[in-house]
C-alpha positions in Angstrom: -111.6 -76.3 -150.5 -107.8 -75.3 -151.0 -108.2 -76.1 -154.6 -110.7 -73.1 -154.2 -108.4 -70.8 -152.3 -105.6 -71.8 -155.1 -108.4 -70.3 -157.8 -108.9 -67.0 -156.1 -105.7 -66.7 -155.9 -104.2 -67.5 -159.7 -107.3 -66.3 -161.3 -109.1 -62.8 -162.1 -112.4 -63.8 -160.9 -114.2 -66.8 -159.0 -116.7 -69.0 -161.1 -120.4 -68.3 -159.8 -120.3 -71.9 -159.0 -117.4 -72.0 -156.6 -118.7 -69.3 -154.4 -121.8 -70.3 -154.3 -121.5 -73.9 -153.7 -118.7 -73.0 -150.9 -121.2 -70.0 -148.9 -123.9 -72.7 -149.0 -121.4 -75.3 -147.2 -120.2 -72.5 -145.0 -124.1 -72.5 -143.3 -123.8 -76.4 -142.4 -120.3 -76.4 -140.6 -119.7 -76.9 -136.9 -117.8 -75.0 -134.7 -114.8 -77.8 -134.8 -114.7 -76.8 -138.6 -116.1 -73.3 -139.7 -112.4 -71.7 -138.9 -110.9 -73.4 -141.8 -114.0 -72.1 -144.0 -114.0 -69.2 -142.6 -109.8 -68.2 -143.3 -110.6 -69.2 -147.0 -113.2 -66.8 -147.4 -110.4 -64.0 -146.0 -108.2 -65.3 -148.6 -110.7 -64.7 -151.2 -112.1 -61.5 -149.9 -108.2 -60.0 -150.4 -109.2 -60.3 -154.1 -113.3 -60.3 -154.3 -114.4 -58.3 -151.4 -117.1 -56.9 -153.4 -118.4 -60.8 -154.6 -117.4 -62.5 -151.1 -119.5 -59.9 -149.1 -122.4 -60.0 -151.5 -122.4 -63.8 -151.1 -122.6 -63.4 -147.4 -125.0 -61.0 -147.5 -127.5 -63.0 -149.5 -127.1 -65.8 -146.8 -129.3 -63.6 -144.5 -132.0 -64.4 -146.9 -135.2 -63.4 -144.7 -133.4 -63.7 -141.7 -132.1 -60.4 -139.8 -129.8 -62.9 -138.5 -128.0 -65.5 -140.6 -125.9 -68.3 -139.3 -123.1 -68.8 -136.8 -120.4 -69.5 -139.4 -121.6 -66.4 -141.8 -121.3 -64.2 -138.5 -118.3 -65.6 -137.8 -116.7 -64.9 -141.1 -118.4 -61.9 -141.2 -116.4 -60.6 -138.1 -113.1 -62.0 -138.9 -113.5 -59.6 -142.6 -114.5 -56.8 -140.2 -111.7 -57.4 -138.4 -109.3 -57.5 -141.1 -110.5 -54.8 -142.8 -110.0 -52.1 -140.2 -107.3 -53.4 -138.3 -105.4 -53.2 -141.8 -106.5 -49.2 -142.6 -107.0 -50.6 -146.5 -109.7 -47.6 -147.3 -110.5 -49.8 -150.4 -111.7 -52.8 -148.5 -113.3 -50.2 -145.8 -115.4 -48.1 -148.0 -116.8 -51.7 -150.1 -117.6 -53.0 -146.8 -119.3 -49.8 -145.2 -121.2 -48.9 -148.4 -122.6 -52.8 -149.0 -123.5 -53.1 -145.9 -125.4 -49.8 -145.4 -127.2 -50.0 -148.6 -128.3 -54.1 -147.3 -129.4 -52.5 -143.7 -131.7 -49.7 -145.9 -133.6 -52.1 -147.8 -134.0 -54.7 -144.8 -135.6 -52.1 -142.9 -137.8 -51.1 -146.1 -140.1 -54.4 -145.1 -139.3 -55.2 -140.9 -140.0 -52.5 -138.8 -136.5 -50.6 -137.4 -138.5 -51.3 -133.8 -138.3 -54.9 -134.9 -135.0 -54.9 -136.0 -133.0 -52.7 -133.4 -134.2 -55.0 -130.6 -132.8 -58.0 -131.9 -130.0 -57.0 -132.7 -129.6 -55.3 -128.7 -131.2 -58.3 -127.5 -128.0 -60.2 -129.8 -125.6 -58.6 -128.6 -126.4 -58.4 -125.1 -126.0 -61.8 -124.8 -122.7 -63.6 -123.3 -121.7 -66.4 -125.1 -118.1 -67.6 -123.8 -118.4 -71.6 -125.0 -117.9 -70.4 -128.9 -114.8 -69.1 -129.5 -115.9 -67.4 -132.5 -118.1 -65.2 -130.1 -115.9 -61.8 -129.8 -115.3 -61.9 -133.8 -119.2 -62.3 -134.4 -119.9 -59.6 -131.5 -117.7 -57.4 -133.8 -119.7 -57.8 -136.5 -122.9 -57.1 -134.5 -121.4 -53.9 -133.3 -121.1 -52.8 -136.7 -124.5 -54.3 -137.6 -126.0 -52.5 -135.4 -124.4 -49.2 -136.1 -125.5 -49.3 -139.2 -129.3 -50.1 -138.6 -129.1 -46.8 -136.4 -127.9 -44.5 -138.9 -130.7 -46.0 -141.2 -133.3 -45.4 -138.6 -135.7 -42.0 -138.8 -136.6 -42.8 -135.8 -134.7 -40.7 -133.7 -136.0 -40.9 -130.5 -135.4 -44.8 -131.1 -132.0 -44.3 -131.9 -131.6 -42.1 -129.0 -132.6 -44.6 -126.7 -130.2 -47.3 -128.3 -127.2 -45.4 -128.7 -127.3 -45.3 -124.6 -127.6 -48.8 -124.5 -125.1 -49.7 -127.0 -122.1 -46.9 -125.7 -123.1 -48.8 -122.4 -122.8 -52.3 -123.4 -119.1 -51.0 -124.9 -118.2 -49.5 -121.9 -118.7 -52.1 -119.4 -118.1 -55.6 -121.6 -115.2 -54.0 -123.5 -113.7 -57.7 -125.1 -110.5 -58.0 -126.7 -111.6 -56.9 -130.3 -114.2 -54.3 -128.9 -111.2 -52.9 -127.3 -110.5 -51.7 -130.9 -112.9 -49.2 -131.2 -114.4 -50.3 -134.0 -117.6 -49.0 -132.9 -116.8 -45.8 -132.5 -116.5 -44.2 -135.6 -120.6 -45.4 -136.8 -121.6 -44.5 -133.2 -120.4 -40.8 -133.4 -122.1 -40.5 -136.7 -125.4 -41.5 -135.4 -125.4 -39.6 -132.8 -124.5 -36.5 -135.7 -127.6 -38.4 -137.3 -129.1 -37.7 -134.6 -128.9 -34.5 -133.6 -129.5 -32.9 -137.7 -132.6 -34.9 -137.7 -134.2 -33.9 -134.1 -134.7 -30.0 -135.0 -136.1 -28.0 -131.9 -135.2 -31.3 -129.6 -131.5 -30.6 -130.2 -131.1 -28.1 -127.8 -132.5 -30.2 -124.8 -130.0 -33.3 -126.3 -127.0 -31.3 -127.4 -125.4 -31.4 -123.9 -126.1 -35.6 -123.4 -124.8 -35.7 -127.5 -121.5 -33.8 -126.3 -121.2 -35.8 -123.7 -120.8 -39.4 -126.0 -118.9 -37.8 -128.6 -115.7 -36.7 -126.5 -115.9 -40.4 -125.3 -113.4 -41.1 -127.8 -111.2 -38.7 -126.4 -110.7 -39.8 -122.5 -108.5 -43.2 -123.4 -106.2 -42.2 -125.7 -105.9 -40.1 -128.9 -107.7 -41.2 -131.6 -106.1 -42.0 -135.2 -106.9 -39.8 -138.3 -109.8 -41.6 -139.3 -111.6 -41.5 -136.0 -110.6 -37.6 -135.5 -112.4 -37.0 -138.9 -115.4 -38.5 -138.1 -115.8 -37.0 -135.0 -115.1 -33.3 -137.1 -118.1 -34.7 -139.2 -120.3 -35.3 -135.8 -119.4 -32.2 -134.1 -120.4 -30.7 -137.3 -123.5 -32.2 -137.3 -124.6 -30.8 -134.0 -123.7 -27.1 -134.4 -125.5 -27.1 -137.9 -128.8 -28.7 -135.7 -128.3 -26.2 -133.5 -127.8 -23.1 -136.0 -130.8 -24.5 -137.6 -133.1 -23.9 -134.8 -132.2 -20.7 -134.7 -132.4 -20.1 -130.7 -128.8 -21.4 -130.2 -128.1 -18.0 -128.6 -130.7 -19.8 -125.4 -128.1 -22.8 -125.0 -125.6 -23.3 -122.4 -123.8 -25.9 -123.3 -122.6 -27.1 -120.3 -119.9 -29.3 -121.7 -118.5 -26.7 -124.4 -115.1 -26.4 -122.4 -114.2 -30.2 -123.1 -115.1 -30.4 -126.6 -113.1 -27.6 -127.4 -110.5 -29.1 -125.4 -110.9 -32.3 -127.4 -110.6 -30.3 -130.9 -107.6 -28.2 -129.0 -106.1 -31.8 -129.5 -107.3 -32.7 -132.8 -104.5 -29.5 -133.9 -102.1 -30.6 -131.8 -101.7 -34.1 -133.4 -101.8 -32.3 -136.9 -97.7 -31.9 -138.3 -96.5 -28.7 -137.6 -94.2 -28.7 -140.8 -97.0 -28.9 -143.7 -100.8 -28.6 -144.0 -101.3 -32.3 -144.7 -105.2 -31.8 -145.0 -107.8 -29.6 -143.5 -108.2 -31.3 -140.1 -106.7 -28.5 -138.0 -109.4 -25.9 -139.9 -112.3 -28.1 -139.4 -111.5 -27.9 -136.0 -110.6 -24.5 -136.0 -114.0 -23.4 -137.6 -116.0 -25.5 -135.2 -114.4 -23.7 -132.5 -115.6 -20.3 -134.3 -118.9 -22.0 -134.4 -118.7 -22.9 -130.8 -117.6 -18.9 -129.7 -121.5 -18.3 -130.7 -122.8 -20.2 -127.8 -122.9 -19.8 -124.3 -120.6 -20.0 -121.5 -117.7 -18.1 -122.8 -114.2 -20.1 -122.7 -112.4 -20.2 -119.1 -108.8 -18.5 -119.1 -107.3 -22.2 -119.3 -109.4 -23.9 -122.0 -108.9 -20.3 -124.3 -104.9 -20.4 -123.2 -104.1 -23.7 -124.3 -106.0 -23.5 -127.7 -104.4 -20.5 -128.6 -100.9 -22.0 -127.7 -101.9 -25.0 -130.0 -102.6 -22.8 -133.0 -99.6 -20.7 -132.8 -97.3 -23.4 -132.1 -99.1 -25.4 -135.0 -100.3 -23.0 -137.4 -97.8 -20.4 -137.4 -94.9 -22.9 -137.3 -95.8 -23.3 -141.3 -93.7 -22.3 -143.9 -94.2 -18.6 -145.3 -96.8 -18.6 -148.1 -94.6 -17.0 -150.8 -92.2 -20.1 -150.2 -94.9 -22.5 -151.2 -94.7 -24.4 -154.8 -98.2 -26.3 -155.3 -101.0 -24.4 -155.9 -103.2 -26.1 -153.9 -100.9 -25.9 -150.7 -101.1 -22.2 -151.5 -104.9 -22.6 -151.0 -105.3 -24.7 -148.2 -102.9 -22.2 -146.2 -104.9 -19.3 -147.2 -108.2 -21.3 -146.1 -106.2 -22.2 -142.7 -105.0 -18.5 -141.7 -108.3 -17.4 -142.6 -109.7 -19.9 -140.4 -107.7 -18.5 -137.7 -108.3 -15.1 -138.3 -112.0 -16.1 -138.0 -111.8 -18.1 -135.2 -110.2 -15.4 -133.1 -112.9 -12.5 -134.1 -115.3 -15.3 -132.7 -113.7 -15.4 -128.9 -112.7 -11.9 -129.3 -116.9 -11.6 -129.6 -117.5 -14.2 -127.1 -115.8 -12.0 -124.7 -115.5 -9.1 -125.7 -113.7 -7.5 -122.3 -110.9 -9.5 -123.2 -108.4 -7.0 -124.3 -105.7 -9.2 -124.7 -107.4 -11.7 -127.1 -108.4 -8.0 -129.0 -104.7 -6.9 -129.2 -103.6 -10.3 -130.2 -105.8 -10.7 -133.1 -104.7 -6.9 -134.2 -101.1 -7.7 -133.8 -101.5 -10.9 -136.1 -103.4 -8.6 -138.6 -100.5 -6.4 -138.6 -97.5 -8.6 -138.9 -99.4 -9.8 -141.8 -99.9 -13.5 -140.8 -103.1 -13.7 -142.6 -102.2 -13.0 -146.0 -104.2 -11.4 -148.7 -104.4 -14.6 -150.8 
């Protein structure tokens, strides 16, 4: 076996033989020995990921579930590649496996296949100590199987199982998060694919996806994904065309939690086009019902100014496409504002504000 690891790493690529002789030893070993196979196969995913996961993968066979030691490996590569940001790694990893849940589903039914799984992971399993690291696999597992679905009131009804099983048997790698980011885009899944039924979901949908929020502030990758749920949503809910008969009850708190999605963004340079995702789902968000409480609107607004108009003047800006990204932004903003200026119209200090910036020309003709 460590003449193996020494070919993966001197060598371009790993014989057929190698890998597949190793992945079909790696279904035989015991617990007192599967660590040591599994740390090789993390050696040679560093260099193969694409060949190491396709090998695992194909273990599964016909099974929905494959072996204890191809788990296990499985979750210690999970592991590894999140909790080491490499976006290479992350995108093999999320794409193979996606495209392996679709055409599993294609011939078990997702009925069939979303219970066991749940029935999986709801299982406690202390004697292996692989357990946690195959439990992080399943989350993921899982995850994907639910954005696969069409089944959405099946996914509906699993989502609330599986944000419960996180919240109340949180172990030490679930702690993570790992979930999170697959769970917020099902429930996005969700909400585009349940037309007219969005509107009696959409508060329940809110209600998950600010989860994220109430611990701690999430990193860049998790704010972005929960931009792409939020998304989601109000584009379900445009689409029905009777957004204008939602309250959503729980619109305060989002905002709040996109109010801090721009305050995490640098105040010095438009590093990407977070803070106007955020700022044009809040626009989005002005459309529905109840208006923004005094608070909620005060600290937004304080957040954009201190954020947004702390950036360098536009005529001192070299790269074209900073130029364009800060036009998009204040234009944004300008936006956004004529939408709470709308939702409350009364509000004559939001009006004079938004005529003030217009004057002092802080949204440029670009």
């Amino acid at each position: 076996m460590h003449g193996l690891a020494a070919v993966a790493m001197q060598e371009s690529g790993v014989p057929e033989e190698h890998l597949t002789a190793f992945i079909a030893q790696t279904q035989e070993f015991q617990d007192a020995n599967h660590e040591a196979a599994g740390d090789i196969l993390v050696a040679l995913w560093d260099h193969f990921p694409a060949k190491v996961l396709t090998r695992l993968l194909d273990s599964f066979q016909e099974r929905i579930l494959p072996y204890h030691s191809i788990l296990y490996v499985l979750g210690k590569l999970a592991n590894k590649a999140f909790s080491e940001s490499d976006m290479a790694k992350i995108d093999i990893w999320e794409q193979m496996l996606q495209k392996f849940v679709n055409e599993r589903l294609s011939f078990v039914s997702e009925k069939t296949y979303l219970q066991t799984l749940r029935a999986e992971i709801q299982k406690e399993d202390q004697k292996r100590k692989s357990w946690d690291l195959e439990k992080l696999f399943f989350y993921q597992y899982y995850g994907f199987t639910l954005r696969a679905s069409q089944d959405c009131n099946l996914v509906r009804e699993h989502l609330c199982t599986i944000l419960a099983l996180s919240q109340s048997h949180r172990g030490p790698l679930e702690a993570k998060g790992l979930p999170w980011e697959t769970l917020l885009l099902s429930y996005g899944q969700v909400a585009l694919r349940s037309k007219m039924q969005v509107l009696s979901w959409a508060n329940k949908i809110v209600s998950q996806l600010i989860i994220p929020f109430t611990s701690d502030t999430p990193d860049i990758d998790m704010k972005k994904t929960f931009l792409l749920a939020v998304q989601m949503l109000l584009e379900a809910i445009e689409a029905t065309g009777k957004g204008h008969d939602l309250t959503l009850d729980m619109k305060s708190q989002l905002v709040e939690c996109l109010t801090i999605v721009i305050q995490e963004e640098p105040i010095q340079k438009l590093a990407s086009t977070v803070c106007q995702e955020a700022m044009h789902m809040v626009a989005q968000l002005s459309k529905l019902k109840p208006p923004l409480g005094k608070d909620t609107k005060s600290r937004l607004l304080c957040t954009i100014f201190q954020t947004v108009f702390a950036l360098p003047p536009l005529d001192t800006l070299q790269d074209i496409s900073d130029k364009a990204l800060f036009c998009q932004t204040m234009g944004t903003v300008e936006r956004m504002l004529q939408g709470l200026v709308m939702e409350d119209p009364g509000n004559c200090n939001l009006a004079h504000m938004l005529e003030a910036c217009k004057k002092k020309s802080l949204f440029p003709l670009c």
